[in-house]
N, CA, C and O of each residue as an XYZ file, in Angstrom:
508
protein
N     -16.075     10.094     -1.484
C     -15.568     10.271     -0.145
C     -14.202     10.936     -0.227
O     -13.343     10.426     -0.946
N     -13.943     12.058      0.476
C     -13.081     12.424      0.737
C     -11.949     12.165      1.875
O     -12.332     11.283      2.643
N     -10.824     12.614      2.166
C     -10.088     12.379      3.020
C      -9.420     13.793      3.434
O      -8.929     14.499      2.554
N      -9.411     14.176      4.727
C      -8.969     15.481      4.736
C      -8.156     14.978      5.846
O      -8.182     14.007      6.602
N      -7.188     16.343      5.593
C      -6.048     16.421      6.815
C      -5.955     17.800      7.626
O      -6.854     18.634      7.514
N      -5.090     17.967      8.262
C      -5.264     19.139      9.074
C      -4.004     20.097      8.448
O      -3.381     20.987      9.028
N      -3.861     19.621      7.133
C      -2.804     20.592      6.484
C      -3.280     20.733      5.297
O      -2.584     20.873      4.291
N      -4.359     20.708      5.323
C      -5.084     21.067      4.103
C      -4.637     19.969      2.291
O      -4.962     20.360      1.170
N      -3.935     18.765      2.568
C      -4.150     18.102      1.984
C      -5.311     17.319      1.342
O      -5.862     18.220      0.709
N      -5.828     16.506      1.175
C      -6.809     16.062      0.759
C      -6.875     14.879     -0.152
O      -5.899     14.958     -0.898
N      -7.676     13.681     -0.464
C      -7.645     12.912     -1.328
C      -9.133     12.865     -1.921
O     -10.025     13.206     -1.144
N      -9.383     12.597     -2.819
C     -10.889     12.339     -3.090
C     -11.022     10.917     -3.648
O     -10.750     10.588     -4.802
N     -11.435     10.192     -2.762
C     -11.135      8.646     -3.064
C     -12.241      8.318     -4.477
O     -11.959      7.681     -5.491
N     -13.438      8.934     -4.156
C     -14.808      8.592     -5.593
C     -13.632      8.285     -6.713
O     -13.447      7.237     -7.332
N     -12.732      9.800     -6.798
C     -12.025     10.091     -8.415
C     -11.468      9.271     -8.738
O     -11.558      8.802     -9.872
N     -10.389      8.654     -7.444
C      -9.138      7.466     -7.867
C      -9.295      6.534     -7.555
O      -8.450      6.131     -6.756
N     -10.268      5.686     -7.875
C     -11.063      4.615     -8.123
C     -10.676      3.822     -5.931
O     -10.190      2.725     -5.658
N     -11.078      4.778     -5.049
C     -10.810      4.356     -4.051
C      -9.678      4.561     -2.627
O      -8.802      5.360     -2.961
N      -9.590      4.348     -2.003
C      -8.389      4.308     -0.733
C      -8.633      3.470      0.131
O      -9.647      2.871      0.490
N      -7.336      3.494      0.505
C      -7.049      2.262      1.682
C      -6.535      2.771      2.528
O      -5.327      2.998      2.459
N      -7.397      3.180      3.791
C      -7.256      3.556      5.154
C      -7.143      2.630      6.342
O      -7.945      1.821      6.810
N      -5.414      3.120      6.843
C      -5.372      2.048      8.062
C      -5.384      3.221      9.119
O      -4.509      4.074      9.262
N      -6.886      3.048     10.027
C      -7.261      4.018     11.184
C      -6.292      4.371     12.099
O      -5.200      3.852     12.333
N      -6.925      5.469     12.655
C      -5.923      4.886     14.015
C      -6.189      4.442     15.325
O      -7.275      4.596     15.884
N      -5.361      3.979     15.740
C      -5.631      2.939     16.741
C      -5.630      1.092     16.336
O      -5.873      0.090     17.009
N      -5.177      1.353     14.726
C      -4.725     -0.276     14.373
C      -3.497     -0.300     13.873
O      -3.002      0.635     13.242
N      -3.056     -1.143     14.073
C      -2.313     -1.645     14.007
C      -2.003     -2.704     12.903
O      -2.641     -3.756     12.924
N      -0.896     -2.449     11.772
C      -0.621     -3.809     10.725
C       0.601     -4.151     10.615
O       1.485     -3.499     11.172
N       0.844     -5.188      9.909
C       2.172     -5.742      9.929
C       2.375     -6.389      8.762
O       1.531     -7.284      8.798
N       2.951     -6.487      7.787
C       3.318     -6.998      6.839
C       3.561     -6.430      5.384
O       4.573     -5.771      5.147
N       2.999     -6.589      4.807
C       3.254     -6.183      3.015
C       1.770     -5.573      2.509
O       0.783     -6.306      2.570
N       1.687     -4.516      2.124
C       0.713     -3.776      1.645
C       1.066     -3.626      0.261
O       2.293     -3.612      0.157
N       0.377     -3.486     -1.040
C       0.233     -3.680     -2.447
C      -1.418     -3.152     -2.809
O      -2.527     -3.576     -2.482
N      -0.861     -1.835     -3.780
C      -2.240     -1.534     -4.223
C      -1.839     -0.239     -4.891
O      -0.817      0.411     -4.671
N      -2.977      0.073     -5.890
C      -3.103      0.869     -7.158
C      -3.978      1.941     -6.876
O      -4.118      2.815     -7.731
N      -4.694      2.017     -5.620
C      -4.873      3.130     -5.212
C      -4.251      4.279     -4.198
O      -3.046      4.159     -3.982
N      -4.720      5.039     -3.751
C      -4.213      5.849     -2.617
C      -4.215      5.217     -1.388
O      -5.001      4.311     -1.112
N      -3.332      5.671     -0.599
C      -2.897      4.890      0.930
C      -2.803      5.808      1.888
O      -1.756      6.438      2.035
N      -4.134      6.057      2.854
C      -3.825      6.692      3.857
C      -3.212      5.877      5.454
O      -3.773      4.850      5.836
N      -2.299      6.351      6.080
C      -2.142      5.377      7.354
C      -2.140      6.748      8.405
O      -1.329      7.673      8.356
N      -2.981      6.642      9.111
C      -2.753      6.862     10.319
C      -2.736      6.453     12.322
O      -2.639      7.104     13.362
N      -2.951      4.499     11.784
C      -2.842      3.758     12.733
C      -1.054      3.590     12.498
O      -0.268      4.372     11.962
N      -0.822      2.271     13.125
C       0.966      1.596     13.363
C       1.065      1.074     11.803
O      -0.055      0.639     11.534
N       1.703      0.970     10.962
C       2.356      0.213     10.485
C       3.825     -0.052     10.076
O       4.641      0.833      9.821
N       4.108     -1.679     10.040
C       5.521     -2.366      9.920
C       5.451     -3.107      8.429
O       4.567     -3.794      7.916
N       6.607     -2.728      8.006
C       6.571     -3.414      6.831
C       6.704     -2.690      5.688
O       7.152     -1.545      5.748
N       6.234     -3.409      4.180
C       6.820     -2.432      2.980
C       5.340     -2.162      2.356
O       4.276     -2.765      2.496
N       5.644     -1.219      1.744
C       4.189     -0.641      0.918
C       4.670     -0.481     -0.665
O       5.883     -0.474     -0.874
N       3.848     -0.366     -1.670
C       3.802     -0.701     -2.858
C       2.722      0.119     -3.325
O       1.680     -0.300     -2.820
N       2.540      1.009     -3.998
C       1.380      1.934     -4.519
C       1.989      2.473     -5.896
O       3.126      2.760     -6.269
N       0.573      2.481     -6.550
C       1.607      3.539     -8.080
C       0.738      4.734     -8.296
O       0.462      5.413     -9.285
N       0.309      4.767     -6.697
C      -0.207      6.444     -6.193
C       0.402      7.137     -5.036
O       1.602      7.189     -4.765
N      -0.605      7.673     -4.380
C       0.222      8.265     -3.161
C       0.131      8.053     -1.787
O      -0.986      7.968     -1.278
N       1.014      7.966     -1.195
C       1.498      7.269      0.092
C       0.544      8.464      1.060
O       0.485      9.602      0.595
N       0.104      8.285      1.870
C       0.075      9.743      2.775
C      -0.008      9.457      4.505
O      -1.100      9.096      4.946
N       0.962      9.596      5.306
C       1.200      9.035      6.363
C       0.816     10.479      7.574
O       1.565     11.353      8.009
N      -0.626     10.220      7.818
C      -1.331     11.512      8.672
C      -0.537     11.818      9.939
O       0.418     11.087     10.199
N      -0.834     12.798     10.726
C      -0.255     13.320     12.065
C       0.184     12.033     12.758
O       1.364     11.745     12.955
N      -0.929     11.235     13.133
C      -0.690     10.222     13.897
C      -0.214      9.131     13.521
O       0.076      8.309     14.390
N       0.003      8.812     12.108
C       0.197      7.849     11.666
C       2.175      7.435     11.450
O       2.953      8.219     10.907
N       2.521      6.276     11.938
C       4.003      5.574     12.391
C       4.105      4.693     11.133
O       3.067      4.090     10.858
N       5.415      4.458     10.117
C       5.347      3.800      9.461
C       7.005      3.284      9.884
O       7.920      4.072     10.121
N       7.104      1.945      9.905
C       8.693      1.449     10.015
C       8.696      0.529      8.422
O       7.763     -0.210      8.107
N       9.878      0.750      7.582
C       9.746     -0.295      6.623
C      10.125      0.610      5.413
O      10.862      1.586      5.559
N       9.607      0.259      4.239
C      10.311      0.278      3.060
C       9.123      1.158      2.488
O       8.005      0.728      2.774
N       9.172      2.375      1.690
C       7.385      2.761      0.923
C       8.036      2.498     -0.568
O       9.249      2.305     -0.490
N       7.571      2.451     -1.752
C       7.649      2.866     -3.226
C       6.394      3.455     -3.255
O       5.484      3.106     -2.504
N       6.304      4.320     -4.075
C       4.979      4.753     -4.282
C       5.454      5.805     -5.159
O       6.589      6.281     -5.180
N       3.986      6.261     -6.225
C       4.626      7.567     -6.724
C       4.644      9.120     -6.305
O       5.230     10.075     -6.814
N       3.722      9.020     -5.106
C       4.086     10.336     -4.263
C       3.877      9.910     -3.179
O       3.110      8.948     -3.157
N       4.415     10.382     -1.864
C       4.708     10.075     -0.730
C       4.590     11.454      0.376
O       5.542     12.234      0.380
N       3.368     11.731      1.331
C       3.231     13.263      1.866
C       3.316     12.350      3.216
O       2.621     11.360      3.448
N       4.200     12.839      3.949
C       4.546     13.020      5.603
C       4.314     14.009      6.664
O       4.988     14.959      7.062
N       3.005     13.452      7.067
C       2.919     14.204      8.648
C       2.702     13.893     10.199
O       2.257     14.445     11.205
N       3.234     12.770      9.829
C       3.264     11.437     10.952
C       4.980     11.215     10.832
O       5.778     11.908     10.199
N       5.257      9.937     11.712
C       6.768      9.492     11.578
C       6.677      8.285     10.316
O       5.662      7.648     10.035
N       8.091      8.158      9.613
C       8.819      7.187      8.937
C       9.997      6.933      8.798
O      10.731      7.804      8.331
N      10.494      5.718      9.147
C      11.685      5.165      9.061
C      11.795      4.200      8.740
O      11.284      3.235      9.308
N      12.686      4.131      7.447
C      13.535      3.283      6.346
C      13.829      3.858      5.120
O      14.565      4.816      4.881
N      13.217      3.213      4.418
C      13.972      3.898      3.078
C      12.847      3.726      2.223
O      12.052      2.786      2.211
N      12.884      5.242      1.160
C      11.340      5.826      0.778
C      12.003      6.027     -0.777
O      12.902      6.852     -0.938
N      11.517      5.251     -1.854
C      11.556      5.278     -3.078
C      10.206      5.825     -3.579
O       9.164      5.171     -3.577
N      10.363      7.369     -4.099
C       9.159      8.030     -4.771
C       9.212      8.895     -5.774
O      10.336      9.387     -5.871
N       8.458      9.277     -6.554
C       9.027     10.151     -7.470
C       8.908     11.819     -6.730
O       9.667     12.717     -7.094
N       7.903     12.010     -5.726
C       7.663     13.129     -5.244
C       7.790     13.068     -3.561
O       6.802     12.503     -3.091
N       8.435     13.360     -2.877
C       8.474     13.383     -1.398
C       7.955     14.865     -0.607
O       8.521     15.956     -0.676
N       6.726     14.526      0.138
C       6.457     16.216      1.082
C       6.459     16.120      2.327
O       5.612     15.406      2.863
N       7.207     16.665      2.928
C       7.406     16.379      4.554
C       6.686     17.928      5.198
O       7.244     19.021      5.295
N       5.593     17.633      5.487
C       4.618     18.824      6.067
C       5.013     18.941      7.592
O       5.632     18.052      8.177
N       4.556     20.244      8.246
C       4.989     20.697      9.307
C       4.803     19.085     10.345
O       4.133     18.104     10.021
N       5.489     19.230     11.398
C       6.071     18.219     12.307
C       5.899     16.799     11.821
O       5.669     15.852     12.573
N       6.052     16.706     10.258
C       6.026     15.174      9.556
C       7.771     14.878      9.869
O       8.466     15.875     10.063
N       8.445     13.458      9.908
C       9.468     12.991     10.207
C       9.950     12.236      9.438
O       9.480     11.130      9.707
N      10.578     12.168      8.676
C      11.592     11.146      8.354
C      12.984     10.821      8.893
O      13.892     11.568      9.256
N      12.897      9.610      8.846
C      14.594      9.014      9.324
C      14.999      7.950      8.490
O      14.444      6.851      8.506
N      15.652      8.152      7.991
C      16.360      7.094      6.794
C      16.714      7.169      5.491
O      16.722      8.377      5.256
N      17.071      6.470      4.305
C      16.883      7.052      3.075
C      15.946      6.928      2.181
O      15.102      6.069      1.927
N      16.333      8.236      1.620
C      14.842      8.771      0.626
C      15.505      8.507     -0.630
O      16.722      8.328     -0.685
N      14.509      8.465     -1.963
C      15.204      7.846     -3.047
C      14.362      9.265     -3.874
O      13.254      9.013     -3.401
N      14.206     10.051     -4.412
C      13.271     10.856     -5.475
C      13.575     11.918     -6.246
O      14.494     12.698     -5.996
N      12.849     11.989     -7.173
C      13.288     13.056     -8.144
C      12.470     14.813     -7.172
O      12.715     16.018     -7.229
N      11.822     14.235     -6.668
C      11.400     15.962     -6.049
C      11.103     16.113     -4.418
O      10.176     15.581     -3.807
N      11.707     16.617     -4.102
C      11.883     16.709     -2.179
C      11.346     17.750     -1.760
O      12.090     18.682     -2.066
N      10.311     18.175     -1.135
C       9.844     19.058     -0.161
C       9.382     19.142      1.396
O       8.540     18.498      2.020
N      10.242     20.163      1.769
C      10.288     20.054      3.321
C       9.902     21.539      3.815
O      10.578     22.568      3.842
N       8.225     21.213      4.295
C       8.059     22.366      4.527
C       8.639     22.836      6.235
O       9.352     22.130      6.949
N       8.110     24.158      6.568
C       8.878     24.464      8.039
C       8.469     23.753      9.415
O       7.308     23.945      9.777
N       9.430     22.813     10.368
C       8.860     22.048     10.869
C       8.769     20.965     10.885
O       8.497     20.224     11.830
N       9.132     20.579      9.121
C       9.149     19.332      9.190
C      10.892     18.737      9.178
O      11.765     19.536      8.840
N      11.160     17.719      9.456
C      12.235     17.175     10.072
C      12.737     16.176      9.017
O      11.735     15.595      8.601
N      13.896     15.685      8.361
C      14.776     14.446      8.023
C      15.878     14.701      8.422
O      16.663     15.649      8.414
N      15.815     13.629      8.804
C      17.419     12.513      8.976
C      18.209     11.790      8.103
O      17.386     10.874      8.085
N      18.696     11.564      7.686
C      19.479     10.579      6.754
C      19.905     10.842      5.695
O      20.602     11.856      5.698
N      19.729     10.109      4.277
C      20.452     10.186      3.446
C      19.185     10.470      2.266
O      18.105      9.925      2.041
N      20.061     11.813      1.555
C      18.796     11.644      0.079
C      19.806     11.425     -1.213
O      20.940     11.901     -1.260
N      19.232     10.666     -2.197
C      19.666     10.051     -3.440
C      18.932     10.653     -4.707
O      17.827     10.113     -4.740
N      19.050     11.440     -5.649
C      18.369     11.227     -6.830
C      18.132     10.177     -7.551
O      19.005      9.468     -8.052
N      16.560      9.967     -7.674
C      16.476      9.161     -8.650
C      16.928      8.834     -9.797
O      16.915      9.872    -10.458
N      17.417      7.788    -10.571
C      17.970      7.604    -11.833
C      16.397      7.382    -12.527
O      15.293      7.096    -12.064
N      16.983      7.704    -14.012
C      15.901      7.003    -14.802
C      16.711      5.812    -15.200
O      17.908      5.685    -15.456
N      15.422      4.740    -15.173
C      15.339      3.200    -15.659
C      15.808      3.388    -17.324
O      15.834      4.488    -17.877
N      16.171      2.088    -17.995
C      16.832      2.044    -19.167
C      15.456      2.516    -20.164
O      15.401      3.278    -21.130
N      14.607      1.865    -19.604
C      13.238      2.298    -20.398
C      12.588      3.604    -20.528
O      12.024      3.956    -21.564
N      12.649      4.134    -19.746
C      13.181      5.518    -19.615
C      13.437      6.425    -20.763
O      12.829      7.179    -21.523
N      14.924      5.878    -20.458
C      15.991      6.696    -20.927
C      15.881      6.356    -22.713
O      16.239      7.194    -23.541
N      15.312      4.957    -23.101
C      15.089      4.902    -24.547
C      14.098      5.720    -25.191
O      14.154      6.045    -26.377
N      13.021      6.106    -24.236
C      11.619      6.646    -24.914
C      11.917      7.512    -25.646
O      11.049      8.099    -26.293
C-alpha cells in the first residue's frame, strides 16, 4: 500500500514494514511512539516519536513536540521539531523551533521561529 500526496511525495508502507495513518476528520491527543512511518492528516495534540518519517499532509494540524528522523510539512505545525531532515513543501507551515541537520523550504512554504543545528551525541562523535 502506498500513500500518495498531492506533491508528489509518497510512502510505500508494504517496504517499511507499515504506517500509521491518522485520517482526516480525527482527531488524537496524546503521545504517539512507533518505528514506522507516520502519516497525519486528521488534528493532532501532543508529542510524536518515530525513527522514520513524520509526514504531516495538506490537511493535516499538528500542536506538540515531533522527533523523528525525517519530518515533510504540508499541513500546519507548532512546537518544536527535532529531525535529522526537515521539508516544508508548498503552503506547509511551521511555527516554532526546529532542531536539524538539513532544512528545506520549498516556494510557499512558510516558518516562523527559531532554527538550531543539530549537535552530534557523544556517541557519535566517538565512532
Amino acid at each position: 500500500m502506498a500513500i500518495f500526496t498531492n506533491d508528489n511525495k509518497q510512502f510505500d508502507a508494504a517496504n517499511t514494514n507499515g504506517a500509521t495513518i491518522i485520517a482526516a476528520g480525527t482527531r488524537f491527543k496524546g503521545e504517539l511512539k512507533s518505528e514506522c512511518h507516520i502519516h497525519i492528516d486528521g488534528e493532532f495534540d501532543g508529542n510524536i516519536n518515530s525513527n522514520n518519517t513524520v509526514m504531516i499532509g495538506k490537511n493535516g494540524v499538528v500542536n506538540g513536540d515531533i522527533f523523528a528522523q525525517r519530518v515533510i510539512v504540508s499541513g500546519i505545525f507548532k512546537g518544536t521539531m527535532d529531525s535529522d531532515c526537515i521539508e516544508i513543501l508548498p503552503n506547509g507551515k511551521i511555527e516554532g523551533t526546529i532542531i536539524c541537520n538539513e532544512l528545506y523550504i520549498e516556494k510557499k512554504g512558510i516558518f516562523i521561529g527559531e532554527s538550531k543545528i543539530k549537535t552530534k551525541t557523544s556517541e557519535e562523535i566517538n565512532d
